[in-house]
N, C-alpha and C positions, 0 to 999 in steps of 0.2 A: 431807248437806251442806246447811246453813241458810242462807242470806245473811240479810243483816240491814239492805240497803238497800231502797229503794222504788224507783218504775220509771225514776228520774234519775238510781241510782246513788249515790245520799246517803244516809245513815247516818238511819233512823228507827225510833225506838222502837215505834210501834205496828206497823211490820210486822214489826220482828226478834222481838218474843212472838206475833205471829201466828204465824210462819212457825215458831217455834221452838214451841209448840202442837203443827204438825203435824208436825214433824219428830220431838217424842215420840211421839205417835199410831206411827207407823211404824215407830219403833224397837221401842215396845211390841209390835206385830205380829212381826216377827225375833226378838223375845226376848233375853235374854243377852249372844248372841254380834254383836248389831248394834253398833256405834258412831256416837256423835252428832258430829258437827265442827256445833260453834257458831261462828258469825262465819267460814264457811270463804272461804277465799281461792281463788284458779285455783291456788297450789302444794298447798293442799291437794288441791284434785282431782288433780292431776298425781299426786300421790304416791297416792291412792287409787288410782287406773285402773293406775299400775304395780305395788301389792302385790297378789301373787297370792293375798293369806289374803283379800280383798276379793272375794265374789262378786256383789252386785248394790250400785247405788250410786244412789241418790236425790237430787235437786237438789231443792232445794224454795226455794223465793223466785221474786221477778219473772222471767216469763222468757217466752219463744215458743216455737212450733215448733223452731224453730232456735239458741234463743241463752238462757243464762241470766245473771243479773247474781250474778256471785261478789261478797265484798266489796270487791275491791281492783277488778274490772275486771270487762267481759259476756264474755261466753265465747261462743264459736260451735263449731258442729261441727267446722269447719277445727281451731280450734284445740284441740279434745278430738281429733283423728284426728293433730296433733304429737306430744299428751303420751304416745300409746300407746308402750309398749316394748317388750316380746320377746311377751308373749301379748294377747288379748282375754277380755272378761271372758264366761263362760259362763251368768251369771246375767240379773236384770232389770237395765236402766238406766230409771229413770222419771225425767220431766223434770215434777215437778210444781211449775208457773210458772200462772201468770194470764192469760197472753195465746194467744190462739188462731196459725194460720197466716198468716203473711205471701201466701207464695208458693206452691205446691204443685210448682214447679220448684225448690226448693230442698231442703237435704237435713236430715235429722230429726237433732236433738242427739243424739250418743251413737250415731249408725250405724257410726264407725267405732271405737268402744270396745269392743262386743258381738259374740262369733261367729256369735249368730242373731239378727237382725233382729225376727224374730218375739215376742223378749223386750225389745223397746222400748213404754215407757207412757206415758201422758202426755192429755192432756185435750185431744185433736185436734179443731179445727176448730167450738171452743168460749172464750166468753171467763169462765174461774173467777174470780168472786169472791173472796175473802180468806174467808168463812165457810163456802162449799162447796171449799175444798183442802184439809180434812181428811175430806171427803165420800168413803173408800178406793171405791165402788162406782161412782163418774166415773171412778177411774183404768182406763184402759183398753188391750187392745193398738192400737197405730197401724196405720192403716189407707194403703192406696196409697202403700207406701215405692218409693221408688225402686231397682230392679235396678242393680246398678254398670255392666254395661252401659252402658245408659244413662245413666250420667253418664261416660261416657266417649268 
């Protein structure tokens, strides 16, 4: 999933070949059976997180801990934990964005997309660059995720 705005949420050319750069990078990694969404929208993830031929689902553009900028609108975990439908996904969610942690009270993109926790990625508590996000050996797993629990 590409966005192809900058961190305002406005439509720019050099980050939508940045980001679309690494989003091939990554597809090339999966091989064949990956799919690129150029210019992806919040319906496009929506509909991503509910086909079940979809096992792991990559953001890549501006974004935090918590929140990515689709094209149309930013996304927050709240509203990735709506779009889920009857399953969660069993694969990786990485949330590869530029911006490090807000909060460490808050909760990590994509906790409520994934059955294991443990397959969430993302460049935690670090600020990436636009030339180290195709860097695949910064993606990492997230560390001190929150127990639901505790968010309860």
């Amino acid at each position: 999933m590409v966005s192809p705005t900058d961190g305002y949420g406005r439509y720019s050319q050099e980050d939508h070949v940045g980001n679309l750069e690494v989003g091939e990078k990554y597809k090339a990694l999966f091989g064949e059976t990956a799919e690129l969404f150029d210019r992806a929208s919040s319906g496009d993830l929506r509909w991503v997180i509910r086909d079940e031929d979809f096992a792991h689902i990559f953001v890549i553009g501006h974004a935090n801990y918590h929140t990515w900028a689709a094209s149309d609108r930013p996304i927050d975990w709240y509203d990735l934990g709506q779009m889920v439908g009857d399953h969660l996904k069993n694969g990786i969610f990485a949330n590869v964005g530029c911006g490090g942690i807000n909060s460490w009270s808050r909760i990590p993109l994509g906790y409520f997309v994934v059955a294991d926790h443990t397959m969430l990625r993302g460049y935690e508590a670090e600020y990436a660059h636009r030339d180290t996000l195709s860097d695949l050996s910064r993606l990492k797993p997230l560390k001190r995720i929150p127990s639901l629990g505790s968010l309860i």
